[in-house]
OpenMM code with the backbone's topology and positions (N, CA, C; nanometers):
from openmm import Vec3, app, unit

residues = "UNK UNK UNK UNK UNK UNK UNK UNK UNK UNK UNK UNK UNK UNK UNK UNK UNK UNK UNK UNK UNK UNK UNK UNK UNK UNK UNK UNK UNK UNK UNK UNK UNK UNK UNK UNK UNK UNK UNK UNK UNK UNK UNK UNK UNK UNK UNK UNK UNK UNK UNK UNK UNK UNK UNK UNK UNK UNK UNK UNK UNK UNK UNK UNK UNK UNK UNK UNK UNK UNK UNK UNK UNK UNK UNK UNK UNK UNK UNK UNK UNK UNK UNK UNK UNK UNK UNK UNK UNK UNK UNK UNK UNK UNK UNK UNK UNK UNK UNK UNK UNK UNK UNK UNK UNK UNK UNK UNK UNK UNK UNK UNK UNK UNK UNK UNK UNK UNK UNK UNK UNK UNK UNK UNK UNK UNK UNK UNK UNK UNK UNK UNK UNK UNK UNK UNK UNK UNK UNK UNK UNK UNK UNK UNK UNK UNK UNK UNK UNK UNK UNK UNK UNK UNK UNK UNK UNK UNK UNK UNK UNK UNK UNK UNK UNK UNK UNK UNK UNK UNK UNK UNK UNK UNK".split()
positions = [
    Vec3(-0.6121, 0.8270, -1.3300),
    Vec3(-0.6234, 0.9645, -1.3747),
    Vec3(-0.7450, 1.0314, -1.3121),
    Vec3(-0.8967, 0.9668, -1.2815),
    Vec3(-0.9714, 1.0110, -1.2447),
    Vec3(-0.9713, 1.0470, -1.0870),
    Vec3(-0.8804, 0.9317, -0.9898),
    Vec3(-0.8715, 0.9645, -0.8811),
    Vec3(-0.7411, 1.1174, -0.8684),
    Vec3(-0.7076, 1.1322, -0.9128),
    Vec3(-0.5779, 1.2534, -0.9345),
    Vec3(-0.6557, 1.3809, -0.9887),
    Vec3(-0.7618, 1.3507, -1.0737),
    Vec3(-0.8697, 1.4965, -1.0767),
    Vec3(-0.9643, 1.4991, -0.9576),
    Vec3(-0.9818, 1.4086, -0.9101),
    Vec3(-1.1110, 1.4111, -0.7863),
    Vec3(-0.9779, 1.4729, -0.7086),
    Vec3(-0.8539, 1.4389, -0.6490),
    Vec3(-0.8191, 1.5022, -0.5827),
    Vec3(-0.7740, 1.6572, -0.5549),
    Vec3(-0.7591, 1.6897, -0.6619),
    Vec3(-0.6859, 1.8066, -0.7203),
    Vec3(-0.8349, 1.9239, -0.6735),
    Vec3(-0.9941, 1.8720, -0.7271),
    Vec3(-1.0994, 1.9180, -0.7072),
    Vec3(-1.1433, 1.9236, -0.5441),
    Vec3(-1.0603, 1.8491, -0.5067),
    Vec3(-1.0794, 1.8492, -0.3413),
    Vec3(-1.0291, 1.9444, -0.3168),
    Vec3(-0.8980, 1.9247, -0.3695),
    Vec3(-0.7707, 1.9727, -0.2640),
    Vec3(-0.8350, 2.1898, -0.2985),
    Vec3(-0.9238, 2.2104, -0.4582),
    Vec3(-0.9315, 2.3294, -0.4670),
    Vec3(-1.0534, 2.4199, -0.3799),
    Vec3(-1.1332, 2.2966, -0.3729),
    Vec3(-1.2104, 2.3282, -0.3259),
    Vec3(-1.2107, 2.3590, -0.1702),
    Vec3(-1.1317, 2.2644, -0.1095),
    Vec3(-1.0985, 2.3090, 0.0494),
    Vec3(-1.0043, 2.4528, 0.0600),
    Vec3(-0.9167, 2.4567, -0.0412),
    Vec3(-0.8350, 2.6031, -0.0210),
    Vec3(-0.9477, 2.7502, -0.0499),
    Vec3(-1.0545, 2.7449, -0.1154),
    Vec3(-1.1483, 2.8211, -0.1433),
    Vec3(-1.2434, 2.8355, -0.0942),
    Vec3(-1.2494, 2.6952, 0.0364),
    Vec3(-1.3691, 2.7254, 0.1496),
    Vec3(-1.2679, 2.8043, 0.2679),
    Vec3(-1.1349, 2.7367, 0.2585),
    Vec3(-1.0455, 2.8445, 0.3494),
    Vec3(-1.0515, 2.9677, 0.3538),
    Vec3(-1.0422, 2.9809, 0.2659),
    Vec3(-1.0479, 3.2038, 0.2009),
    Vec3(-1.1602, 3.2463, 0.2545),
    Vec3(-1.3053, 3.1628, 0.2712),
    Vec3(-1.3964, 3.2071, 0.2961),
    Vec3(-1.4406, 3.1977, 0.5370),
    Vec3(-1.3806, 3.0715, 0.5204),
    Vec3(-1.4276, 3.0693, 0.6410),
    Vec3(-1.2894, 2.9596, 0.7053),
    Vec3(-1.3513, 2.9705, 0.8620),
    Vec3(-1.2062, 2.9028, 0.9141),
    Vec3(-1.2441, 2.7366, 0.8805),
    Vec3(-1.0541, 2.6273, 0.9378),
    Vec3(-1.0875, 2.5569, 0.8708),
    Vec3(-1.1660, 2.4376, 0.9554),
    Vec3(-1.1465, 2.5072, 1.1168),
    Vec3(-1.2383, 2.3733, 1.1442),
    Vec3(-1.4142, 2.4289, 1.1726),
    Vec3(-1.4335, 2.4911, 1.0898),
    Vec3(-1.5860, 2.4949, 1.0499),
    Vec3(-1.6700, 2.4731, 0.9119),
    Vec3(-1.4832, 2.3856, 0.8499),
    Vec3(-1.5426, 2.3176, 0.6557),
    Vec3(-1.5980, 2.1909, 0.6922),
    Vec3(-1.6573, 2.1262, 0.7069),
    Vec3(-1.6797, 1.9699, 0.6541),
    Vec3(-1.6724, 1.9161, 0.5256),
    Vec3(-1.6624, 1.8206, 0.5372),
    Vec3(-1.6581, 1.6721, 0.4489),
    Vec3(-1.7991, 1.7378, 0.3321),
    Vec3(-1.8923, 1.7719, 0.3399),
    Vec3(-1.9592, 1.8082, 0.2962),
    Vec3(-1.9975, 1.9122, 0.2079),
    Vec3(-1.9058, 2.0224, 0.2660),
    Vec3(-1.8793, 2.1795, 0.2444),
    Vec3(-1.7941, 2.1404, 0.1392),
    Vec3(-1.6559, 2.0777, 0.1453),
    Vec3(-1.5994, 2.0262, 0.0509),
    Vec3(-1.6416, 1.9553, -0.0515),
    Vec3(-1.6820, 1.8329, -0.0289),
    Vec3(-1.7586, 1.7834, -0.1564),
    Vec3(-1.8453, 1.8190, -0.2201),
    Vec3(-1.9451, 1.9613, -0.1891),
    Vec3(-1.9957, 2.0336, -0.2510),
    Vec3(-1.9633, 2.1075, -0.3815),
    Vec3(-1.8679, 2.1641, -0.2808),
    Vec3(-1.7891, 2.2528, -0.3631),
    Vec3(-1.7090, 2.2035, -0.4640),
    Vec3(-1.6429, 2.1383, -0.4552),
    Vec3(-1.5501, 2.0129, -0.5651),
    Vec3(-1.6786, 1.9661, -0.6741),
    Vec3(-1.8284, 1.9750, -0.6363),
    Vec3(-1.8551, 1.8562, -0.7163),
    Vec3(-1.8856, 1.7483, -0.7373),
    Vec3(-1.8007, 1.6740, -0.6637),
    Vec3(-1.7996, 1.5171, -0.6128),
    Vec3(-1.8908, 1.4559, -0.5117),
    Vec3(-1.8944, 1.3464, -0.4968),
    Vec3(-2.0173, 1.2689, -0.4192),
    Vec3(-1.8775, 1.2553, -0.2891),
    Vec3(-1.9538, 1.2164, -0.1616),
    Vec3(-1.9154, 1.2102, -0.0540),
    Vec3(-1.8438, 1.0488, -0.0417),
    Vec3(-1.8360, 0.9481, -0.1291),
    Vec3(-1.7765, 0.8249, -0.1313),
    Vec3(-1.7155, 0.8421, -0.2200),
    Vec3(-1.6929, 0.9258, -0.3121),
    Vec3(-1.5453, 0.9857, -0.4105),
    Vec3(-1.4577, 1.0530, -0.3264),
    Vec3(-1.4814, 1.1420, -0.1832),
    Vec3(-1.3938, 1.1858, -0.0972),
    Vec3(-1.3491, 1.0929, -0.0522),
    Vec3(-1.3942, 0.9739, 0.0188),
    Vec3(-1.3423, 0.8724, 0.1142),
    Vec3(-1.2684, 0.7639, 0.0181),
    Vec3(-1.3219, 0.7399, -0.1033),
    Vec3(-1.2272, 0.7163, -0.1711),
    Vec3(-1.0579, 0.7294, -0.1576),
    Vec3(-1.0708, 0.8896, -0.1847),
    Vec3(-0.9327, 0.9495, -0.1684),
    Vec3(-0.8636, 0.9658, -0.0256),
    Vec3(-0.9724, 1.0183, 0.0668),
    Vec3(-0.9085, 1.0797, 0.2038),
    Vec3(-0.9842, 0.9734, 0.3365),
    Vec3(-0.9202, 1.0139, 0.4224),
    Vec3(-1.0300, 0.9629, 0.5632),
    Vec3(-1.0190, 1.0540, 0.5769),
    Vec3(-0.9634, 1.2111, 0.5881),
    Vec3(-1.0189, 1.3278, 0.6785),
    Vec3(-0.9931, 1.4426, 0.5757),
    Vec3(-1.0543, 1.5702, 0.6281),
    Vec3(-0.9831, 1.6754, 0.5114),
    Vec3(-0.8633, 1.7154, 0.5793),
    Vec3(-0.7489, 1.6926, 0.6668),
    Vec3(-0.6599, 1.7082, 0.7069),
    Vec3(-0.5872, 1.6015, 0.6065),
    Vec3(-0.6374, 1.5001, 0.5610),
    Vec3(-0.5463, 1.4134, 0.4480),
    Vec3(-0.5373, 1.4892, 0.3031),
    Vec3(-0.6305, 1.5694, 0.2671),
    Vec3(-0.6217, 1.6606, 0.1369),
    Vec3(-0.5161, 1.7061, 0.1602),
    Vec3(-0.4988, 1.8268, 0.2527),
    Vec3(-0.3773, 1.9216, 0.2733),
    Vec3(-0.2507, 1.8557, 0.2656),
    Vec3(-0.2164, 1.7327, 0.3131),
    Vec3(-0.0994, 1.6883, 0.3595),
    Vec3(-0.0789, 1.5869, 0.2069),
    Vec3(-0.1883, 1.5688, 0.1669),
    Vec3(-0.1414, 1.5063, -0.0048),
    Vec3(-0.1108, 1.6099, -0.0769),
    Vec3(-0.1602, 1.7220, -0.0879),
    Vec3(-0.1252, 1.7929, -0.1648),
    Vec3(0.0269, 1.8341, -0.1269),
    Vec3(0.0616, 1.8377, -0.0110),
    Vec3(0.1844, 1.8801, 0.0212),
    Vec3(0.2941, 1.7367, -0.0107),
    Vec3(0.2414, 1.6386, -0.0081),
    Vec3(0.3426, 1.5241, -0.0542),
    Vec3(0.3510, 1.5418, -0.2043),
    Vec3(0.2310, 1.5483, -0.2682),
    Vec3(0.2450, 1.5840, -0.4274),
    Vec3(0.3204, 1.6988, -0.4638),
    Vec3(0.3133, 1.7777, -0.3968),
    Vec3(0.4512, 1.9181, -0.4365),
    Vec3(0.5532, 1.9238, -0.4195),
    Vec3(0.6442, 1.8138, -0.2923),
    Vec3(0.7362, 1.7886, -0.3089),
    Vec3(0.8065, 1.6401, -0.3688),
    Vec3(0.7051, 1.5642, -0.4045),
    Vec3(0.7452, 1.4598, -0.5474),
    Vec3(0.7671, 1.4928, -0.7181),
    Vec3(0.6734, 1.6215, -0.6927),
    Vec3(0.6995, 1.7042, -0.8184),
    Vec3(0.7972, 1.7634, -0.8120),
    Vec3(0.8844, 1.8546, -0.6891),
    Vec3(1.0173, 1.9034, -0.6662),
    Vec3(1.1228, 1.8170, -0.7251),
    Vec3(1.1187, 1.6491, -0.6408),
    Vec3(1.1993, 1.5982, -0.6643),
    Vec3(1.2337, 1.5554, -0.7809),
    Vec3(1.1111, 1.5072, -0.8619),
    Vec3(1.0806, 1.5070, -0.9993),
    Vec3(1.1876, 1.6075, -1.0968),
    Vec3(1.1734, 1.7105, -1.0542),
    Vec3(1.2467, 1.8172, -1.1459),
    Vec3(1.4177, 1.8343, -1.0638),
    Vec3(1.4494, 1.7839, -0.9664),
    Vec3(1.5543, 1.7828, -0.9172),
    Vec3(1.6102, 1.6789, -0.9670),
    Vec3(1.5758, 1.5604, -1.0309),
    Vec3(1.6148, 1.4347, -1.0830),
    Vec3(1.6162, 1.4738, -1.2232),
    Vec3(1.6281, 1.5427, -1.3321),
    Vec3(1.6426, 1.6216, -1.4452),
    Vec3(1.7476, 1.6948, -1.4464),
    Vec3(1.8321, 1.7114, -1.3172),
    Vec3(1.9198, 1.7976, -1.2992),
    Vec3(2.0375, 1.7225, -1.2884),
    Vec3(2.1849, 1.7377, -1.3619),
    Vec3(2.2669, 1.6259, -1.3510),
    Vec3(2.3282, 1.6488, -1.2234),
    Vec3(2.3692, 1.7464, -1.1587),
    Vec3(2.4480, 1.7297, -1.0610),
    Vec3(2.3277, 1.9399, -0.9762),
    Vec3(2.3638, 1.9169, -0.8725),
    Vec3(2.3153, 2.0784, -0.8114),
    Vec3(2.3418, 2.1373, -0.7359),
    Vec3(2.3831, 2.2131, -0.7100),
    Vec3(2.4629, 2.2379, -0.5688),
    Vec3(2.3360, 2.2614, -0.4848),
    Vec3(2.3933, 2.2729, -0.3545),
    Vec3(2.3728, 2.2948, -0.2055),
    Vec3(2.2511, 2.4330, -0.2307),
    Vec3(2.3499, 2.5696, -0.2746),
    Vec3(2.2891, 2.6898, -0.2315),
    Vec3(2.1335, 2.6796, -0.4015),
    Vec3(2.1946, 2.6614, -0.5034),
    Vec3(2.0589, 2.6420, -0.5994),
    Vec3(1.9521, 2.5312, -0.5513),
    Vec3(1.9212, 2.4362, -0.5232),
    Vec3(1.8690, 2.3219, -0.3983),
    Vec3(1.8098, 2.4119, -0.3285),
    Vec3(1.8894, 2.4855, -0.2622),
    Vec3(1.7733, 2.5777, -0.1199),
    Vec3(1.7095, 2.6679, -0.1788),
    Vec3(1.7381, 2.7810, -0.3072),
    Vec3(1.6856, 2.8433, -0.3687),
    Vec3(1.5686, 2.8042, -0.4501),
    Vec3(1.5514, 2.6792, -0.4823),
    Vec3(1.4452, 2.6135, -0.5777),
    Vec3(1.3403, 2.5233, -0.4578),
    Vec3(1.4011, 2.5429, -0.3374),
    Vec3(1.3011, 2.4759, -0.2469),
    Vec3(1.2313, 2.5353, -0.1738),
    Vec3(1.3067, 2.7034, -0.1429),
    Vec3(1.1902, 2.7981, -0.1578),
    Vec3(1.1203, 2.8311, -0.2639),
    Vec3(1.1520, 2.8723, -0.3473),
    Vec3(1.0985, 2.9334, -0.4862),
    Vec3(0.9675, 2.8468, -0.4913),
    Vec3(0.9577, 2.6864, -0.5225),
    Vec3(0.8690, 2.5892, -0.4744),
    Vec3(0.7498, 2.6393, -0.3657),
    Vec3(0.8014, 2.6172, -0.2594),
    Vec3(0.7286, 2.6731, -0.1408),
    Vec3(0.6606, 2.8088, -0.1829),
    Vec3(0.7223, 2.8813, -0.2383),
    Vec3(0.6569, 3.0443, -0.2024),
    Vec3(0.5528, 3.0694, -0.3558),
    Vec3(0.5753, 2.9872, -0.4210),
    Vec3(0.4840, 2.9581, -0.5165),
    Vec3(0.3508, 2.8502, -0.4858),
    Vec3(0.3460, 2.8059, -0.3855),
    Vec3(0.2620, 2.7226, -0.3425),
    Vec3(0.2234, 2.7877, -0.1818),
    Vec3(0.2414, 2.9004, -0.1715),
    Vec3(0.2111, 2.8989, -0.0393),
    Vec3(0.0930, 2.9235, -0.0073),
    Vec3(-0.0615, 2.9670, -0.0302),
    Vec3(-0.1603, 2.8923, -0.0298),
    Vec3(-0.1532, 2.7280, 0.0351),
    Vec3(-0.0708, 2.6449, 0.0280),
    Vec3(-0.0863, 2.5355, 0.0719),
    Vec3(-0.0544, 2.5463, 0.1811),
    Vec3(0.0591, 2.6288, 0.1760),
    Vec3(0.1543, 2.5947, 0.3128),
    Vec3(0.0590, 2.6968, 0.4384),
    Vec3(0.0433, 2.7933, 0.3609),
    Vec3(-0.0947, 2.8573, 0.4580),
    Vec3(-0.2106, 2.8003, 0.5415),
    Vec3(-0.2334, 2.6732, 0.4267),
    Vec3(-0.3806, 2.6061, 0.4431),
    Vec3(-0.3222, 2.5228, 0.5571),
    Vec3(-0.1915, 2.4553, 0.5154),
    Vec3(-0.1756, 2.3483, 0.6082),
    Vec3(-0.1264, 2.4015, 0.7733),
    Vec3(-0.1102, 2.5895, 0.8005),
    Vec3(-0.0789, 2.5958, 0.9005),
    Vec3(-0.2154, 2.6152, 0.9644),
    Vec3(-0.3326, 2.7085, 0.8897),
    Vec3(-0.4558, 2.7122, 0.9088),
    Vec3(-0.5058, 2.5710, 0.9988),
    Vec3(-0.4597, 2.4914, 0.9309),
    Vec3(-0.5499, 2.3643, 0.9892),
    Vec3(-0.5002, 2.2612, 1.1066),
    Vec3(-0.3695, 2.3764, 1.1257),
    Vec3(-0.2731, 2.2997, 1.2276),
    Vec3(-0.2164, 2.1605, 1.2303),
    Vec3(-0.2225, 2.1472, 1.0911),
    Vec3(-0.1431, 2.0363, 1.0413),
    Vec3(0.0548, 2.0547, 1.0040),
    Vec3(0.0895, 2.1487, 1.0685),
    Vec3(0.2194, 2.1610, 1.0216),
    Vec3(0.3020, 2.0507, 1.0771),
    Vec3(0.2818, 2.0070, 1.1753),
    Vec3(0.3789, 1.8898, 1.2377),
    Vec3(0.3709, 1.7903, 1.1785),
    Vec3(0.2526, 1.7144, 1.1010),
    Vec3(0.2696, 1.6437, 1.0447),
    Vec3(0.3424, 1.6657, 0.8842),
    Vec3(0.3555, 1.7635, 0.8213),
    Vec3(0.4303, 1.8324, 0.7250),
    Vec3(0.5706, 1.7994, 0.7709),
    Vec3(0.5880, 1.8318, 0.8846),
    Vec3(0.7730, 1.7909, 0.9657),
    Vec3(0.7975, 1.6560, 0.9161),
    Vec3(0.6676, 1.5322, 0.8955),
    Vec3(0.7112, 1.4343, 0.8248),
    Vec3(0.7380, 1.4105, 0.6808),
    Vec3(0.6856, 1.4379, 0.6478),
    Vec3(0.6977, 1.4718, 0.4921),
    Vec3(0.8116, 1.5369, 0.4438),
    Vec3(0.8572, 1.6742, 0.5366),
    Vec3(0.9891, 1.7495, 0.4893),
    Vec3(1.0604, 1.6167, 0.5263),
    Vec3(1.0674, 1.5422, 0.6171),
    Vec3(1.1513, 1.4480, 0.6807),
    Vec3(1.2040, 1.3770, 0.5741),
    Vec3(1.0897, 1.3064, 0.4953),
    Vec3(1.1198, 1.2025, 0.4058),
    Vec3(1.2094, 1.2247, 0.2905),
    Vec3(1.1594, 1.3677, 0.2631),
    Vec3(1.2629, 1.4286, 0.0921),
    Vec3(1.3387, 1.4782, 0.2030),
    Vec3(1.3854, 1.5207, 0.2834),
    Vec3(1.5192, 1.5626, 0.3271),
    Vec3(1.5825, 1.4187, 0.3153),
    Vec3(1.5411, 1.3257, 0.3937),
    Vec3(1.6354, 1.1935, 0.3398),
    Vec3(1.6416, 1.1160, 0.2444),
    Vec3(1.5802, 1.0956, 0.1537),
    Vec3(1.5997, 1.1204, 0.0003),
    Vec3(1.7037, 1.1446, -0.0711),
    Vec3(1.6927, 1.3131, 0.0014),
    Vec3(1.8170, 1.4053, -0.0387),
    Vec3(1.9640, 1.3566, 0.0509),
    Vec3(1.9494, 1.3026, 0.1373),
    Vec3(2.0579, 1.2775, 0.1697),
    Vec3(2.1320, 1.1206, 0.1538),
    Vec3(2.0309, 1.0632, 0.1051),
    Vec3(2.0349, 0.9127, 0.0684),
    Vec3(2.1122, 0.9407, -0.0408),
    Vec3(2.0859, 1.0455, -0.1370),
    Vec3(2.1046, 1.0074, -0.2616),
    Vec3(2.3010, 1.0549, -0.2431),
    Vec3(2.2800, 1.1837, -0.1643),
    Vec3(2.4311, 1.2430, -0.1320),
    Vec3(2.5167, 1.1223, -0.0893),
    Vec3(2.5080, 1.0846, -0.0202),
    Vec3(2.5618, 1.0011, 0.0322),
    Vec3(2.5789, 0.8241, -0.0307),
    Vec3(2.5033, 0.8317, -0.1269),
    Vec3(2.5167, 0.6857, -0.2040),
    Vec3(2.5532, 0.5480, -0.1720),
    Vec3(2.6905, 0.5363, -0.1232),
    Vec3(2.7248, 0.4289, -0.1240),
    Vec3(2.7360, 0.3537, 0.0529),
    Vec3(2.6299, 0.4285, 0.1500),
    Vec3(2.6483, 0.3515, 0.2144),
    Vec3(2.5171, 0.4114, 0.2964),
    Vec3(2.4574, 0.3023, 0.3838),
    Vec3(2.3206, 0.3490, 0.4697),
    Vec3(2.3481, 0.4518, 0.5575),
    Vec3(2.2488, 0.5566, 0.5909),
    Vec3(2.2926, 0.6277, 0.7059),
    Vec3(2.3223, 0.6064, 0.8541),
    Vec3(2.3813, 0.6939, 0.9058),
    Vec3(2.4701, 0.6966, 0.9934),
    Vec3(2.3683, 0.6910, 1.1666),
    Vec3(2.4116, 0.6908, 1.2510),
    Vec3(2.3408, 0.7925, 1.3500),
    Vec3(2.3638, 0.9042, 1.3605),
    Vec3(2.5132, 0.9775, 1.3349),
    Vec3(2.5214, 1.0978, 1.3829),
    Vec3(2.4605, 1.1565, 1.1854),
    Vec3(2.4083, 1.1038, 1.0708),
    Vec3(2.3761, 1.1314, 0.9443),
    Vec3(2.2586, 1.1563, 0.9802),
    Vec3(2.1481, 1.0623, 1.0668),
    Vec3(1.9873, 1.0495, 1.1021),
    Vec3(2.0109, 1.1784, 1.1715),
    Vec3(2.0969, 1.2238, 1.2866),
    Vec3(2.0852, 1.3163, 1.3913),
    Vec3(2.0581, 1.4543, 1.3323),
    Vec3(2.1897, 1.4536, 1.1903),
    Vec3(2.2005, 1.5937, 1.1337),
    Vec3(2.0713, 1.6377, 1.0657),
    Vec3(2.0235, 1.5048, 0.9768),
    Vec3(1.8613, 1.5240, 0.9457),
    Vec3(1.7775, 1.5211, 0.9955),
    Vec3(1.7636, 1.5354, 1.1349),
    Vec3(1.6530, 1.5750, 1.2130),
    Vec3(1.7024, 1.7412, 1.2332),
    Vec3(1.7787, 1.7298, 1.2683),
    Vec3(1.8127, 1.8524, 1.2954),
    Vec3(1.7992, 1.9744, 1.2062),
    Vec3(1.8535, 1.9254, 1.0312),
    Vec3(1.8578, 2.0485, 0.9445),
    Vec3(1.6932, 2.0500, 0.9015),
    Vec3(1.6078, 1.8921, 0.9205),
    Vec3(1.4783, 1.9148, 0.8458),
    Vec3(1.3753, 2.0305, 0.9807),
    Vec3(1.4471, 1.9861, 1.1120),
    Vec3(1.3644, 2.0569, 1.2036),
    Vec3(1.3804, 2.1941, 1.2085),
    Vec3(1.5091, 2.2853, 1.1871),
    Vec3(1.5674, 2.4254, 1.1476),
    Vec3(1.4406, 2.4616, 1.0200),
    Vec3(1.4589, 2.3706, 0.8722),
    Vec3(1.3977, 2.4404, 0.8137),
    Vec3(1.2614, 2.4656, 0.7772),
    Vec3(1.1873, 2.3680, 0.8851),
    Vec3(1.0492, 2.3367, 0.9100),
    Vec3(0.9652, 2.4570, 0.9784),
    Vec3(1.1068, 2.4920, 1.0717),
    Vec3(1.0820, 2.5970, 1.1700),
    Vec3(1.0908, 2.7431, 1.0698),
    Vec3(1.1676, 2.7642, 0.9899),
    Vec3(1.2036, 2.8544, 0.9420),
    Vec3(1.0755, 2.9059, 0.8143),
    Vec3(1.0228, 2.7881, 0.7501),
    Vec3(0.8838, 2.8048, 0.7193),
    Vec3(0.7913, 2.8336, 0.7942),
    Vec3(0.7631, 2.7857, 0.8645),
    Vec3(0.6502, 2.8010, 0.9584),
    Vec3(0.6468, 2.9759, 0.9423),
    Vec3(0.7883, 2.9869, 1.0129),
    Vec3(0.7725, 3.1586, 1.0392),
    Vec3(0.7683, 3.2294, 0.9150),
    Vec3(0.8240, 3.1931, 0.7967),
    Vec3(0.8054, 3.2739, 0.6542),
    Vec3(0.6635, 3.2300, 0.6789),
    Vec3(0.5995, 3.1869, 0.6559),
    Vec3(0.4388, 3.1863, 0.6621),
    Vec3(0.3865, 3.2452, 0.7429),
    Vec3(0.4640, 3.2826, 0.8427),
    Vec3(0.3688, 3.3697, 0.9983),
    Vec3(0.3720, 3.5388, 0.9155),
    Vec3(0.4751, 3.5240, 0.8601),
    Vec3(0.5301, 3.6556, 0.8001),
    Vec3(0.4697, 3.7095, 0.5972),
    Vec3(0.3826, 3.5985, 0.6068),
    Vec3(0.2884, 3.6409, 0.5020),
    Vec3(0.3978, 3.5792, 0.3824),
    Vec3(0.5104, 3.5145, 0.3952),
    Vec3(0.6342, 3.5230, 0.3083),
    Vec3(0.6383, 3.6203, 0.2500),
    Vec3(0.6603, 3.7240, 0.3022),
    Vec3(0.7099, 3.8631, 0.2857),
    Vec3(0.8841, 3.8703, 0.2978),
    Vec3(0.9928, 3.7730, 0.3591),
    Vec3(1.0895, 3.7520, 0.3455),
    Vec3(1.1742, 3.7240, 0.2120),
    Vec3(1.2291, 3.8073, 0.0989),
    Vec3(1.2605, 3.7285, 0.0182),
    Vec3(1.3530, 3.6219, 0.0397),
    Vec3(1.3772, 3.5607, -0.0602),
    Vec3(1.4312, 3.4233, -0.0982),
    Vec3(1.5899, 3.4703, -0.0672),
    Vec3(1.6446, 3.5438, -0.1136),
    Vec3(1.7453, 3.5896, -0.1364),
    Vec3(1.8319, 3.6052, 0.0143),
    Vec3(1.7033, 3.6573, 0.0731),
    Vec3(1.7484, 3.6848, 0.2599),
    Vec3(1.7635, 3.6080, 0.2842),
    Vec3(1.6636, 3.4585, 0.3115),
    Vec3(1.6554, 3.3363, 0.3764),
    Vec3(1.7957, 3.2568, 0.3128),
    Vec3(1.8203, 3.2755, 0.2004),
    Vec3(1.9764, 3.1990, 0.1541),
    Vec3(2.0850, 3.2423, 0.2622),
    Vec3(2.0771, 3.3926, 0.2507),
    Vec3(2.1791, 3.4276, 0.3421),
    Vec3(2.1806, 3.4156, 0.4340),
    Vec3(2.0458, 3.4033, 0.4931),
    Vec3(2.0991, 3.3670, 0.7020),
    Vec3(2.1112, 3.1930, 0.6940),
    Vec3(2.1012, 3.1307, 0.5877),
    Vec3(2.1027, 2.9404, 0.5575),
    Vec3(2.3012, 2.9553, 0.6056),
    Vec3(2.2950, 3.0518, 0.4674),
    Vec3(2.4281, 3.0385, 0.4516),
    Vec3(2.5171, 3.0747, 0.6141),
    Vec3(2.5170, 3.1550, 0.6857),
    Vec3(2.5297, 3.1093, 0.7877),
    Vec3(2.5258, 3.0522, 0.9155),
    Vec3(2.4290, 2.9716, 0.8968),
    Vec3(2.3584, 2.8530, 0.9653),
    Vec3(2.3885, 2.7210, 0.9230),
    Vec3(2.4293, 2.7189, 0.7855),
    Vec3(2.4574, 2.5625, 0.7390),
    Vec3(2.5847, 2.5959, 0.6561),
    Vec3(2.7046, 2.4919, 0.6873),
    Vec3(2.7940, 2.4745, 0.6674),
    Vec3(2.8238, 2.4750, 0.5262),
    Vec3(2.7347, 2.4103, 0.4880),
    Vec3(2.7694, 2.3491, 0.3645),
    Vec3(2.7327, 2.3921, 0.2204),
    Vec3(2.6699, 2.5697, 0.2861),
    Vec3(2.6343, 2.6651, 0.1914),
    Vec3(2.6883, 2.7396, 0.1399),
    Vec3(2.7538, 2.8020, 0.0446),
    Vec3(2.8435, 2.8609, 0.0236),
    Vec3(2.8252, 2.9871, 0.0830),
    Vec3(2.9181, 3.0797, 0.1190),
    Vec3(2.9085, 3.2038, 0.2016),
    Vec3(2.9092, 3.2869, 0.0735),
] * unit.nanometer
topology = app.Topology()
chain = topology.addChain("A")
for resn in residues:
    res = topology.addResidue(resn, chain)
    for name in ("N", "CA", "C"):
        topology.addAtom(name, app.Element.getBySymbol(name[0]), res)
């Protein structure tokens, strides 16, 4: 519990040295200042402050999935609607993490809950190659498609981005 508040105090404190200044002029220091914490309570948690950003972004979508596993069955188009809604409620992060030019490594992370999500669809048997191919493919579309709602201040509503999904992915309802 205590390492999950030291992080949380990291993770606020680096988004609030962001607001103030760019991010490769925060240190390890600037941060642990600000948080509070001693500089072997950071390393504790992180080896870099590029590991804050990218935990916090694994913790937001384990909490997604979390609340997607509460759900008995969901379709396709509510799924994309709650995975923005997610995102655009957290975007501060997703900001921080383009700030710091960590988004490619984020491409892994979408990677993992996209297959997750498709592990679970698919149930009764391991994936495919042309199954791996489609999930590179739909996690790399919507990786890309953030990126740019973030270039765009997410000023796009939710509502738009369904509709150009919907004709971009098959399997959305029109």
């Amino acid at each position: 519990m205590i390492k999950n508040t030291t992080k949380e105090c990291l993770f606020t404190a680096l988004m609030l040295l962001m607001e103030q200044k760019s991010y490769d002029k925060i240190t390890v220091t600037d941060i642990t200042r600000k948080a509070g914490v001693s500089r072997m309570s950071f390393y504790r948690c992180y080896c870099t402050k590029e590991d804050v950003l990218l935990d916090a972004a694994d913790r937001l979508l384990d909490e997604f999935q979390t609340e997607l596993e509460m759900c008995s069955s969901i379709e396709p188009e509510d799924f994309a609607k709650r995975y923005f809604q997610k995102l655009q409620k957290n975007k501060n992060l997703i900001k921080g993490i383009e700030k710091a030019g960590c988004d490619e490594k984020l491409f892994s992370i979408e990677l993992k809950y996209n297959k997750l999500i498709m592990e679970k669809k698919i149930k009764s048997r391991p994936l495919s190659i042309e199954d791996t191919m489609l999930l590179y493919y739909h996690t790399g579309g919507i990786h890309e498609m953030i990126k740019y709602w973030c270039y765009l201040d997410f000023d796009i509503p939710i509502e738009e981005i369904l509709q150009v999904l919907s004709k971009a992915t098959p399997y959305l309802p029109k």
